[in-house]
C-alpha positions in Angstrom: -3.2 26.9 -34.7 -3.7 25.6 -38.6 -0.3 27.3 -39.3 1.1 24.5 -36.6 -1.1 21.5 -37.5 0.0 22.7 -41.4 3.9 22.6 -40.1 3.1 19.7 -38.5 1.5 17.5 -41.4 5.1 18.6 -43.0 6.8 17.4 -40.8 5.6 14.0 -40.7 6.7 13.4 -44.2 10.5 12.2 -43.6 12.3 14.0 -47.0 10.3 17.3 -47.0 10.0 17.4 -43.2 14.2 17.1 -43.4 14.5 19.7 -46.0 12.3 22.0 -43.6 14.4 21.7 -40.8 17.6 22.2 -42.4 15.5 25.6 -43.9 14.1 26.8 -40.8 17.8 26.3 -39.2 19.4 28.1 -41.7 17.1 31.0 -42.0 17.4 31.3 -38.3 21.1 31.2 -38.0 21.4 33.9 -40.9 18.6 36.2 -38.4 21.2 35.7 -35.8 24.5 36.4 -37.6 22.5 39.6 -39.0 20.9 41.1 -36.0 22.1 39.2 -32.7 25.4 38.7 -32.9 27.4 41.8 -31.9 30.4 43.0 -34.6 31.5 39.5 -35.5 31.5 38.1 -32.1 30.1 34.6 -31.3 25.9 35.1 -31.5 24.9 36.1 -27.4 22.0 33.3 -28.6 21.9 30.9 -30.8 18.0 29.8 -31.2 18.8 26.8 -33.9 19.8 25.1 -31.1 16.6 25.8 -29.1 14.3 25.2 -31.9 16.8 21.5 -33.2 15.6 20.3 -29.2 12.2 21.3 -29.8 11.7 19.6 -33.3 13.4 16.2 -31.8 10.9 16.1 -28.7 7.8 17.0 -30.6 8.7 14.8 -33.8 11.1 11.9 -33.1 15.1 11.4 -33.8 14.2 11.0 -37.3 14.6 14.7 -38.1 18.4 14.5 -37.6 19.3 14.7 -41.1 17.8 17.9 -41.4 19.5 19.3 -38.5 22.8 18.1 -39.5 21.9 19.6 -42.9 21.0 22.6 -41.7 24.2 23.4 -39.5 26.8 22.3 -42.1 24.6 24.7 -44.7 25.4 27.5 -41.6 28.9 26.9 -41.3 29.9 26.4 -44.8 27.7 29.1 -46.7 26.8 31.7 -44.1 30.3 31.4 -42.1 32.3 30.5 -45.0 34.3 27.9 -42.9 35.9 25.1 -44.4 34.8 21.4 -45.1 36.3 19.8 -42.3 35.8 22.6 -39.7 31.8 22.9 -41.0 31.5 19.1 -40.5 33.1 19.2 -36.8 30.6 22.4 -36.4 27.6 20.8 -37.6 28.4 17.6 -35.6 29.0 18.9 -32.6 25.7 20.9 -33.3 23.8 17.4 -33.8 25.0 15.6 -31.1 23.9 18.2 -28.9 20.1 17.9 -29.9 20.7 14.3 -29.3 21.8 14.2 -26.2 19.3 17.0 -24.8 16.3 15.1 -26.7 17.5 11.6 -24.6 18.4 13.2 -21.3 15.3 14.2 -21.4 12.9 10.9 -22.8 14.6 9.2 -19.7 13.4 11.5 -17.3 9.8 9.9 -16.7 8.3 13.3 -15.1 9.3 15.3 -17.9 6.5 16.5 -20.3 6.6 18.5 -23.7 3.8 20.3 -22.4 6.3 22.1 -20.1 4.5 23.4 -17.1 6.1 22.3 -14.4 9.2 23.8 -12.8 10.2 20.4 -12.6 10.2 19.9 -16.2 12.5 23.2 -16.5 15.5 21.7 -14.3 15.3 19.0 -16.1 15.9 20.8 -19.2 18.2 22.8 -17.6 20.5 19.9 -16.7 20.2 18.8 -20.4 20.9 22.3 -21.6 24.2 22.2 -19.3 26.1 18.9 -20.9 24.8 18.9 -24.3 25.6 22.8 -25.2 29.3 22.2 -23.9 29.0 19.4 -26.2 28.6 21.6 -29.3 30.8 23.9 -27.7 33.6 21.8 -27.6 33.3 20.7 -30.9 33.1 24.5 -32.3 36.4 25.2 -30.3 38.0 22.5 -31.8 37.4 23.3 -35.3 38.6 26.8 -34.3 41.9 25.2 -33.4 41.7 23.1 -37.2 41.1 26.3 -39.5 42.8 29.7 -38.9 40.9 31.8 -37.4 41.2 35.4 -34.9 39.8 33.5 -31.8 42.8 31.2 -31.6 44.7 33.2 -28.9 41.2 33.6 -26.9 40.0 29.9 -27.0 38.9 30.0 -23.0 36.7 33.2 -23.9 35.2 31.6 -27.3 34.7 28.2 -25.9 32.7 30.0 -22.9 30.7 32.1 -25.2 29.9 29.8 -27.8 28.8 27.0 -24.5 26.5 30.4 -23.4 24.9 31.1 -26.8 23.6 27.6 -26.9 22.7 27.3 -23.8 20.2 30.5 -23.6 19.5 29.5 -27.1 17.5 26.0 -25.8 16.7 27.6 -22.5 14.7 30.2 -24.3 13.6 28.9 -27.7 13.1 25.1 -26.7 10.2 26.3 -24.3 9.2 28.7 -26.5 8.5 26.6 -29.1 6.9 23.7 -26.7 4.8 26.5 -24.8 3.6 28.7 -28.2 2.2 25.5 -29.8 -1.1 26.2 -27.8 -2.3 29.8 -28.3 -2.8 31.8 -25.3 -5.4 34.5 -27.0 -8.6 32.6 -25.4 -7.3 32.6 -22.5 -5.8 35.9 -21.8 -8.9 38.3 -23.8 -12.1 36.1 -22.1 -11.8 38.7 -19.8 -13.1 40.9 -22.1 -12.1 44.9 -22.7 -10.0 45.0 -19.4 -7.9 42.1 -19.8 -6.9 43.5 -24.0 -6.4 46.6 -22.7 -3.7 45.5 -20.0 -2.1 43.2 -22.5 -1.7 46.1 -24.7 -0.5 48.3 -22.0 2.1 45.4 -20.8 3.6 45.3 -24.3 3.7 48.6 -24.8 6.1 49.3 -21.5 7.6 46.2 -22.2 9.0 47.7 -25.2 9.8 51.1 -24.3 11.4 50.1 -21.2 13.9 47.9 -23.2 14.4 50.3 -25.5 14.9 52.9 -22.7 17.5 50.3 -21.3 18.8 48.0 -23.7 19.0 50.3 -26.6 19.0 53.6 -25.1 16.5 55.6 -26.2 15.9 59.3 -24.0 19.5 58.8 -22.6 19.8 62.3 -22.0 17.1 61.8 -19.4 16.8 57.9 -18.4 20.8 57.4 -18.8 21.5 58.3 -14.9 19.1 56.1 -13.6 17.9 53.2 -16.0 19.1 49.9 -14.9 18.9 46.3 -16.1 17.1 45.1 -13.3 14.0 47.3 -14.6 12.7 44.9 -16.5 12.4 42.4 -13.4 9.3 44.2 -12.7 7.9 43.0 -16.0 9.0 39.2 -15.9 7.0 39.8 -12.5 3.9 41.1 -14.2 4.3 38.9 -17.3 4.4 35.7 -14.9 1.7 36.2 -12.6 -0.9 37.9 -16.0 0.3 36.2 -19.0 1.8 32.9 -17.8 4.6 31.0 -19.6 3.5 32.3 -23.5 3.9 36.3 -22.1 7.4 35.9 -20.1 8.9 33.7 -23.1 7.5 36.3 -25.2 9.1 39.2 -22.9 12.5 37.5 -22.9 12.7 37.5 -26.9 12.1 41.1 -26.9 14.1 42.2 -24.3 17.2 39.9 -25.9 16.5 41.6 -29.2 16.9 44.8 -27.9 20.1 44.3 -26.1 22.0 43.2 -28.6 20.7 46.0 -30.8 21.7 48.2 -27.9 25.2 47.1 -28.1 25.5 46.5 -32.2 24.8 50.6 -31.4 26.9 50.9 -28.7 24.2 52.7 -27.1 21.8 51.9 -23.8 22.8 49.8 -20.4 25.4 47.4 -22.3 27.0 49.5 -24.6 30.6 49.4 -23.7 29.9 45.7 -22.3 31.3 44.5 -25.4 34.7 45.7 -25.1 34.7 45.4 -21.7 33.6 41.9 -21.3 33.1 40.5 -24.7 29.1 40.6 -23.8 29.5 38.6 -21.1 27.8 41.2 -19.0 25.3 41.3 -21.3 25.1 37.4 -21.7 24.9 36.7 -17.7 22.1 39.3 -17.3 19.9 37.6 -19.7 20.5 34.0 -18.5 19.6 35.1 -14.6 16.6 37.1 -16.5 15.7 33.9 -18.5 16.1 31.2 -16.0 13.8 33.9 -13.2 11.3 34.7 -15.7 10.0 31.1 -17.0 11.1 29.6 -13.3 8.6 32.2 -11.6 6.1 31.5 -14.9 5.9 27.8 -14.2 5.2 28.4 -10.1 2.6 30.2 -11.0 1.2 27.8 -13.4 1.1 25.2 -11.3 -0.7 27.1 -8.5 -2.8 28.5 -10.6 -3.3 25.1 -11.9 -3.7 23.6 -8.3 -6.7 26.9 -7.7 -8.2 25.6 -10.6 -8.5 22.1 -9.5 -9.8 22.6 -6.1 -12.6 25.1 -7.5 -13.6 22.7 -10.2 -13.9 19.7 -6.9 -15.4 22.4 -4.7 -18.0 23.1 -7.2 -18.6 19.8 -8.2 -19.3 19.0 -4.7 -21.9 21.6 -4.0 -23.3 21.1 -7.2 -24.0 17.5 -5.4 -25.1 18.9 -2.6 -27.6 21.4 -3.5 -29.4 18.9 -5.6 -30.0 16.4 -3.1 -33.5 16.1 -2.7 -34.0 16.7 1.1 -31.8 19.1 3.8 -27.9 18.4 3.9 -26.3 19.2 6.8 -22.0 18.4 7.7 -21.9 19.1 12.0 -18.2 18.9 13.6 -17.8 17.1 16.9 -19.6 19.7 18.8 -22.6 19.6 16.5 -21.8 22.8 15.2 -23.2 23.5 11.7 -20.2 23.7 9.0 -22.1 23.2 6.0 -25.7 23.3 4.4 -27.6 23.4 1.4 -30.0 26.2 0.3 -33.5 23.8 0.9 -32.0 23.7 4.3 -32.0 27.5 4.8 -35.2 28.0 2.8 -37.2 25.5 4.8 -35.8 26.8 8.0 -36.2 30.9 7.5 -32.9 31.1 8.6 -29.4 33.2 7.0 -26.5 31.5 6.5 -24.4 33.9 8.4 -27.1 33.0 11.0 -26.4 29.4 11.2 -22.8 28.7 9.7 -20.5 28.0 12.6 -23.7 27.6 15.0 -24.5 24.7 17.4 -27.4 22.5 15.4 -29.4 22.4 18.7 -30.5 26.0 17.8 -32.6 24.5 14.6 -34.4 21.9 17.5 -37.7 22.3 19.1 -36.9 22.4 23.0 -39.2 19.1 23.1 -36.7 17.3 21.3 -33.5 18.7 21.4 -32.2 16.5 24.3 -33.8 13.2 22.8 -32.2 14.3 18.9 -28.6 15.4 20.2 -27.9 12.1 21.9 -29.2 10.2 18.9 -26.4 12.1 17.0 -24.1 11.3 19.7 -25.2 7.7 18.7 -24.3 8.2 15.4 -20.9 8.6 16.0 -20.2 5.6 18.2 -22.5 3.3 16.1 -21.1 4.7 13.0 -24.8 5.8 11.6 -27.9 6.6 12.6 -31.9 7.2 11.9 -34.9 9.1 13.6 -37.6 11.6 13.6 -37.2 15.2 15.4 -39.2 18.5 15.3 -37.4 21.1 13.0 -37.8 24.9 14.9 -38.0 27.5 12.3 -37.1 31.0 11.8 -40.7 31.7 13.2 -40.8 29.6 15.8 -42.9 27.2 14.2 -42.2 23.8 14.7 -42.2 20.9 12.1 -41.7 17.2 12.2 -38.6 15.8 10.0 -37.2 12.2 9.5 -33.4 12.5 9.5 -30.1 10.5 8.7 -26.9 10.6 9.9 -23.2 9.3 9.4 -20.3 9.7 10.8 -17.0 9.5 8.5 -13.6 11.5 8.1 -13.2 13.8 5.8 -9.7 15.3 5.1 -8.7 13.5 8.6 -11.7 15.5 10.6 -14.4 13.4 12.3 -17.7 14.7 10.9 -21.6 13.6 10.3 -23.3 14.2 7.4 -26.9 13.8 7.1 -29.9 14.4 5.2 -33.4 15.4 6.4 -36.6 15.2 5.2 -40.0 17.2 6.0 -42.6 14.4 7.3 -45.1 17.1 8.2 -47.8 15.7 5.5 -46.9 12.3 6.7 -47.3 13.0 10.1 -50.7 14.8 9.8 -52.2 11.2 8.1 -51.2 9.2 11.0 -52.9 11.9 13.4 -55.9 11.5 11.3 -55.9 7.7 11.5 -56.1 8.5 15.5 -59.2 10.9 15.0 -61.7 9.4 13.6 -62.7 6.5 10.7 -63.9 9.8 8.8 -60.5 11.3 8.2 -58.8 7.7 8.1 -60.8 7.7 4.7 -59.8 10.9 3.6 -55.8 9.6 4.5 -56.6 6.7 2.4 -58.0 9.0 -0.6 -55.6 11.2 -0.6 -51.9 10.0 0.9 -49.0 9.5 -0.7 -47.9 6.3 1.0 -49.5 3.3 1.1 -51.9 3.4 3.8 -53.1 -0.3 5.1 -55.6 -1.5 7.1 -56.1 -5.2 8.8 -58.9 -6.8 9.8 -57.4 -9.3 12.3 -60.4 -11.6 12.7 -60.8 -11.7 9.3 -57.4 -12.1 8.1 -58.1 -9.5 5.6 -55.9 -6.3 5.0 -57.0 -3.8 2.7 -54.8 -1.2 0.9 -54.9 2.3 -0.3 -54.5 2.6 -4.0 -51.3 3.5 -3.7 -50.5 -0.1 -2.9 -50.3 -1.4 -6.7 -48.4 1.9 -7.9 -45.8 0.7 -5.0 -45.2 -2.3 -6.7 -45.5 -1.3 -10.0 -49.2 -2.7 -11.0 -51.7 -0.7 -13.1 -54.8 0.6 -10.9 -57.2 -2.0 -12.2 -55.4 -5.2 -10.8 -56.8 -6.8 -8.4 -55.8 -7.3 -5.1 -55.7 -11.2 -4.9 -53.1 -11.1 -7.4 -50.9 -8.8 -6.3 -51.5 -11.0 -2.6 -49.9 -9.3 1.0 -46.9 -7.6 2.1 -46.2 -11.3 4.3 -45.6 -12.5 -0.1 -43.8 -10.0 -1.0 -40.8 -9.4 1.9 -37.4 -10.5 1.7 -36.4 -13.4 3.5 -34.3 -11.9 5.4 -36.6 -9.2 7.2 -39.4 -11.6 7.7 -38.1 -12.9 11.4 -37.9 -9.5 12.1 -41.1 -8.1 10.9 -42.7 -11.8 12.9 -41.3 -10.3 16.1 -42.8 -6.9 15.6 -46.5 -8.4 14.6 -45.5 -10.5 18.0 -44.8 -7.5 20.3 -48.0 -5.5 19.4 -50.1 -8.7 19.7 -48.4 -9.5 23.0 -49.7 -5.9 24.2 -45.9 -4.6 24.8 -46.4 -1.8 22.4 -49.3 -0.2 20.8 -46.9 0.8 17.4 -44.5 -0.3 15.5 -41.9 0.8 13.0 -39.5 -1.3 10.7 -37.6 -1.2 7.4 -38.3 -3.9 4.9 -37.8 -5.3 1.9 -40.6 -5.8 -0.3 -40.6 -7.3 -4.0 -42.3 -5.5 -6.8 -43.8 -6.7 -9.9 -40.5 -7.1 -11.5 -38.4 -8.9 -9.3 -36.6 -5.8 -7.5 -36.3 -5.2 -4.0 -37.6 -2.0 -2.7 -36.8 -0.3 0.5 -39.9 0.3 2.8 -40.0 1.8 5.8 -43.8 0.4 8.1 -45.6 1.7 10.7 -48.2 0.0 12.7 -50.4 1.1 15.5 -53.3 -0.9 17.1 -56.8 0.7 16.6 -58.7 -1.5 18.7 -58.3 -4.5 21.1 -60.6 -6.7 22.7 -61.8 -8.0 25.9 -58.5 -9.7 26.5 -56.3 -7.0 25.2 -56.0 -8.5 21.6 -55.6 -6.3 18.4 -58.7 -6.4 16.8 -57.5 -3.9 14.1 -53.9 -2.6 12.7 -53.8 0.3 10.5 -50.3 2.0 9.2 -48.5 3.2 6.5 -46.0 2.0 4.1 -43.5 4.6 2.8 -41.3 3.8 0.1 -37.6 5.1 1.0 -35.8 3.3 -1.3 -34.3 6.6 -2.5 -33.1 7.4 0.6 -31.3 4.5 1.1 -29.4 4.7 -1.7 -28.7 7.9 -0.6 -27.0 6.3 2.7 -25.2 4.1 0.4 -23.6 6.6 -2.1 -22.7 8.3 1.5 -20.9 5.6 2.4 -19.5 4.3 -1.0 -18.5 8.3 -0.6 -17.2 7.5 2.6 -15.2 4.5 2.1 -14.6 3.5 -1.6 -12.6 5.1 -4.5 -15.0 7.0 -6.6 -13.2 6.0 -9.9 -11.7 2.3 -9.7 -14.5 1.1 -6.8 -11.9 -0.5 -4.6 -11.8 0.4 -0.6 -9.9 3.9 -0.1 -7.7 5.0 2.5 -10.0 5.0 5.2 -11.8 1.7 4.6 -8.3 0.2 4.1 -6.8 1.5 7.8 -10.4 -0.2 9.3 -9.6 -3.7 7.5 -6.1 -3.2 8.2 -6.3 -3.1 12.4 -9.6 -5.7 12.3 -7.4 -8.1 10.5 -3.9 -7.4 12.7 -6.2 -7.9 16.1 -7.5 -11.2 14.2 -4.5 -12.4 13.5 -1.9 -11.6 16.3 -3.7 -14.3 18.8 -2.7 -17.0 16.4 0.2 -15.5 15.0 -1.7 -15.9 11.5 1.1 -15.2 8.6 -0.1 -11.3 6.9 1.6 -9.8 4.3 1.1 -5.3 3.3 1.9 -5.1 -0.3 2.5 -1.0 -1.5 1.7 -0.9 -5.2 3.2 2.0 -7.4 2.7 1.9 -11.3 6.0 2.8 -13.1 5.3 4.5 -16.6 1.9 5.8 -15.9 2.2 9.2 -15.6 4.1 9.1 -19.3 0.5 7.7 -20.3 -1.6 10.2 -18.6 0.9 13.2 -19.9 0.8 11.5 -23.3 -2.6 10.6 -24.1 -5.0 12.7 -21.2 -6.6 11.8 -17.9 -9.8 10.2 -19.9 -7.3 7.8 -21.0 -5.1 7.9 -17.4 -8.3 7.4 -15.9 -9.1 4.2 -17.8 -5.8 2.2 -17.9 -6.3 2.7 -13.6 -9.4 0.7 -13.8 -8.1 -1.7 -16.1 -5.3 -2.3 -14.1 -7.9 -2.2 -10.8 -10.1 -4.7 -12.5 -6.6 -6.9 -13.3 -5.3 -7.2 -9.5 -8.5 -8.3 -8.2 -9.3 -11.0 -10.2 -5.8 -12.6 -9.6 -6.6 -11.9 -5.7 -8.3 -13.8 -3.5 -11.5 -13.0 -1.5 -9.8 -13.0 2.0 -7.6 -10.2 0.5 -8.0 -6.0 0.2 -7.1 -4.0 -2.8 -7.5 -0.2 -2.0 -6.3 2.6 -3.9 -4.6 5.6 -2.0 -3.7 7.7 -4.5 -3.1 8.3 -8.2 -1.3 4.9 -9.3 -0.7 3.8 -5.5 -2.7 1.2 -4.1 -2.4 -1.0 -1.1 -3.3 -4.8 -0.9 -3.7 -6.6 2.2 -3.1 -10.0 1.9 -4.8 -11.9 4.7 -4.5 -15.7 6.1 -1.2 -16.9 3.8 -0.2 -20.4 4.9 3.8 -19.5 4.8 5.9 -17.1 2.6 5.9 -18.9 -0.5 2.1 -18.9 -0.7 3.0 -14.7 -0.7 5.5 -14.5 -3.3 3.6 -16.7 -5.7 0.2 -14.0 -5.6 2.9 -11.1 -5.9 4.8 -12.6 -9.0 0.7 -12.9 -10.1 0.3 -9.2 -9.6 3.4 -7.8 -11.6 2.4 -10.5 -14.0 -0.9 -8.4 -14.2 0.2 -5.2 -14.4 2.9 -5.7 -16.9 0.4 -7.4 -19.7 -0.5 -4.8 -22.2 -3.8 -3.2 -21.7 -5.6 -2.2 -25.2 -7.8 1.2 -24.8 -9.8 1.6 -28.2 -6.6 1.8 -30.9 -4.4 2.6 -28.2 -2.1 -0.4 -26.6 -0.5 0.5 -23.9 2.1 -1.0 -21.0 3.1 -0.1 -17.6 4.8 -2.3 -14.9 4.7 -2.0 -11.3 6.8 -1.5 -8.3 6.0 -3.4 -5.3 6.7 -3.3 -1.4 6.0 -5.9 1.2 6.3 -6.1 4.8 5.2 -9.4 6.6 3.6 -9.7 10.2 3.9 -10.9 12.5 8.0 -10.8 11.4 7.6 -7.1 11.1 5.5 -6.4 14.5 5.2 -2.7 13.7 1.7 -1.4 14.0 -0.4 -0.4 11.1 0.9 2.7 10.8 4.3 1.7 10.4 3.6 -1.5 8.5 2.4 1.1 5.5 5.5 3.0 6.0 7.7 -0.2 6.0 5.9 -1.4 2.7 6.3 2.3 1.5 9.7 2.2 2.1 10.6 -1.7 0.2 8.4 0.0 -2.7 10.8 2.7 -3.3 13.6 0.6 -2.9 12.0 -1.5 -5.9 11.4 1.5 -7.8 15.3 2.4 -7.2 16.7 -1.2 -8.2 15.2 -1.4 -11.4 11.1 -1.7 -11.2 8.8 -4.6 -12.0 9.9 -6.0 -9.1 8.8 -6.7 -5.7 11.4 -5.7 -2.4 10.4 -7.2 0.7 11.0 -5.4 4.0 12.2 -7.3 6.7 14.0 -7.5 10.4 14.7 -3.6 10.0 16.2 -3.9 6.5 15.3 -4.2 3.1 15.7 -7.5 1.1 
């Protein structure tokens, strides 16, 4: 790794960087006249043109010189050719660099990093044109200068286009893919995983020598074939990734052109027979296989990786929620839980997994606590208290949430629970007598109240200032009632409540509220009431309860939903929410035949930048952009992001088409201003497709698809641009 950054540094420094080039180059073509190329024939590979690719993508067209340097040094002093021929040579040489290194800057899913298979065709279809380039030009100068290969041009010209071209399709990656070591990676394994890479190089090596070179022919001659070394590309792929098949592929291409400079092993008469192009077309299926089958693997193995890393993450979540998670299908069979749930319950998860929920119900409430679930999913969410049968058959009273969402299309509810038994056993000692009502007051964790109707007076447990964030010794005068403290907006409710239990049409109460504390903030509390004594004419005398702050809860129900229906990353609605306002807003509008336009947003250039400089840096030019289009939208409108750089927006009562085009010239006009990330300024345009109801009077589902469909034809007509769909065509 310092021997790269080292090169590197070099490199950046135009006249020495040249001069290093041309070196490397030359070097490099004299290790190929000298050991690959077979009794004077044209080299079976040529890796200056591999590694003349590689230098131009890592380090800029400005290294040019030094490859034209470095081929005319090649053909002049190694080859001996003469001045005009070793110009046409080194040229033709150049101009094949050139063209490979743009082919493949315009190709915006290509990425030095090589590790898709897409990035492989693509330098495959470089590879093809720019090596007949050189090719052409070496064939040429042939015809210029006298030379033996004059009455065999068709052969040279092909073998010369084939030397190149294994050349970059071997060395190019090689070079791309070796810039990163792979040591940390293969040996964390430990003894095991050194042990096989030994082992693999080992009978890597002896195998091509078996084969290429032909060592033991008197035994392995009969039977050792080319195609043995398949099962090693195989091994190599799926073990060592792209750094051990590009690593294989050297060797074995070493050894076979030993084999034949010996005229021993698999391909020892090839060159009289074929002029190595046996030979040649063995080791181009073996190389294009090899790094093809290296690259699948990558990206599934790069795929695995991703899902583990999300599937952790999420149980990570899970487990640390403070009460009992549970995820129930549509016949309320457990699919998922977190260990407090199994500890709490006695229960195996073998025991539970895949079980109907009503098993984990006390028989006096299982019928009352599966229909409130079933509640949950029409209403979209619910809340109650149940008894919790354990393991033991001992029951226990929990409060528990539910919501109903889809997760990866699947209806489900997720939920928490939380023991109340401690709770519970208060209230039943409020019931019992003044005595332990004391002790409640003493010793609970929630606020326990008491009021003293005739009086007017309510008196609190201490817990009462903590609530709200006073010290101990404060007074209660100055902290005043609950009737101070609740939000506006709960106090009709809370009115009604006070008004059924003085009305005598219950005996207690339970509400969530809203109640001030000391600093201004609005904390959740859930209240329950029950009338301790009435008079004469049936009114409360005296109201006891208890306050329990579950502000924590409900923030739980709100990163649920946030989960649920928002984009964790940019904030913006997601899929989901996006369908919901979608249909709400076409049954709103088809009465009145309100104007509505689907916009489908694509970024063009972003995955350059995430390739480039890293998802931390991806991740933040999306929420710049996010943060962009919604301050030039209006409220009435939906942004929601569906996927990597896609998003959606919905715009929602336009007053004609105009009013449309004008807020979608403001969105590319968003997009396309330059968005500065630290020392970094970076650009990206968009590609937009609209669809208009009620012109278009497709449902939602094929609205999307319509808008899909004009973004794409955007994309294809030049991007930054918006294509509007329309009477069953594009516009």
């Amino acid at each position: 790794m310092k021997l790269t950054a080292s090169l590197a540094a070099v490199l950046r420094h135009g006249l020495w960087g040249n001069l290093l080039l041309a070196l490397v180059y030359l070097i490099s073509a004299q290790l190929v006249r000298t050991l690959l190329a077979a009794q004077g024939q044209i080299a079976l590979i040529w890796p200056p043109s591999g590694i003349a690719l590689a230098v131009l993508l890592l380090a800029g067209n400005r290294y040019w010189p030094g490859i034209l340097a470095g081929a005319l040094a090649t053909s002049l002093w190694l080859a001996g050719s003469q001045a005009l021929t070793g110009l046409l040579i080194a040229c033709g040489a150049l101009l094949e660099a050139l063209y490979c290194a743009w082919w493949l800057r315009r190709q915006t899913d290509f990425s030095v990093k090589f590790e898709q298979l897409n990035d492989f065709r693509h330098l495959i279809m470089a590879a093809l044109v720019g090596t007949l380039i050189s090719a052409g030009f070496g064939n040429l100068a042939l015809l210029i200068e006298p030379h033996p290969a004059h009455d065999r041009l068709g052969l040279s010209l092909l073998q010369w286009w084939q030397g190149n071209l294994l050349g970059v399709l071997l060395f190019t990656p090689l070079i791309l893919v070796w810039r990163q070591s792979p040591w940390r990676d293969w040996f964390r394994s430990g003894r095991m995983r050194i042990l096989e890479w030994g082992t693999f190089m080992l009978l890597t090596f002896l195998v091509g020598q078996i084969v290429y070179v032909g060592w033991w022919s008197e035994i392995f001659a009969p039977i050792a074939q080319s195609y043995w070394s398949l099962l090693f590309l195989i091994w190599a792929a799926v073990r060592f990734g792209r750094h051990g098949v590009l690593l294989m592929l050297a060797i074995n291409g070493a050894q076979g052109l030993l084999g034949v400079s010996q005229g021993s092993g698999y391909f020892a008469d090839d060159l009289a027979r074929t002029g190595l192009m046996n030979l040649s077309f063995s080791y181009l299926l073996a190389t294009l296989t090899g790094i093809a089958l290296s690259l699948v693997t990558h990206e599934r193995n790069q795929v695995e990786r991703s899902l583990s890393d999300q599937a952790e993450l999420a149980d990570g979540i899970i487990q640390s929620l403070p009460g009992m998670f549970y995820m129930l299908d549509e016949s309320n069979r457990l699919l998922r839980a977190n260990r407090r749930l199994l500890e709490e319950t006695g229960h195996e998860a073998h025991q539970l997994i895949d079980a109907s929920i009503d098993r984990l119900l006390a028989p006096e409430a299982r019928e009352q606590t599966m229909n409130s679930l079933q509640q949950a999913r029409s209403r979209g969410e619910i809340q109650g208290e149940t008894l919790l049968l354990r393991h033991d058959g001992k029951s226990l009273p929990y409060f528990f949430y539910a919501r109903h969402c889809l997760l990866a299309g699947q209806p489900r509810l997720l939920g928490l629970a939380y023991d109340i038994s401690e709770r519970k056993q208060m209230e039943e000692a409020l019931r019992s007598s003044e005595q332990l009502f004391q002790s409640a007051i003493n010793g609970a964790g929630d606020v326990v109240w008491d009021w003293d109707v005739a009086t007017h007076r309510i008196s609190h447990s201490a817990r009462w200032n903590q609530l709200l964030g006073y010290a101990e010794d404060v007074p209660a005068n100055e902290i005043g009632n609950w009737d101070e403290r609740i939000h506006p907006d709960d106090l009709e409710a809370a009115r009604k409540n006070n008004a059924a239990l003085f009305d005598g049409k219950t005996e207690t109460t339970m509400m969530e509220i809203r109640l001030r504390d000391r600093d201004g903030q609005w904390k959740w509390i859930l209240s329950r009431g029950m009338v301790m004594q009435r008079d004469e004419r049936g009114l409360p005398l005296r109201i006891a309860g208890t306050l329990t702050d579950i502000s924590q809860i409900k923030e739980q129900q709100q990163q649920l939903e946030r989960i649920a229906h928002f984009d964790s990353l940019t904030g913006v609605p997601n899929r989901f929410l996006l369908n919901t306002r979608l249909r709400q807003t076409l049954g709103a509008a088809r009465p009145h035949g309100s104007l509505i336009a689907i916009s489908y947003l694509d970024l063009d250039g972003f995955k350059e930048i995430n390739d480039t400089h890293g998802h931390d840096v991806g991740d933040s030019m999306l929420v710049a952009i996010t943060q962009r289009l919604r301050r030039v939208l209006r409220e009435c409108d939906t942004l929601a992001r569906i996927g990597g750089d896609e998003f959606v927006i919905l715009m929602a009562e336009l007053e004609n088409e105009t009013a449309c085009h004008v807020l979608l010239e403001r969105l590319l006009s968003a997009v396309a201003a330059p968005v500065r990330l630290n020392d970094l300024k970076l650009q990206v345009s968009a590609s937009i497709g609209v669809t208009l109801h009620p012109t278009d009077a497709s449902d939602a589902d094929q609205l999307l698809r319509h808008a899909d469909q004009a973004m794409y034809r955007a994309k294809q007509t030049g991007k930054n641009r918006y294509c509007i769909y329309g009477a069953g065509e594009i516009n």
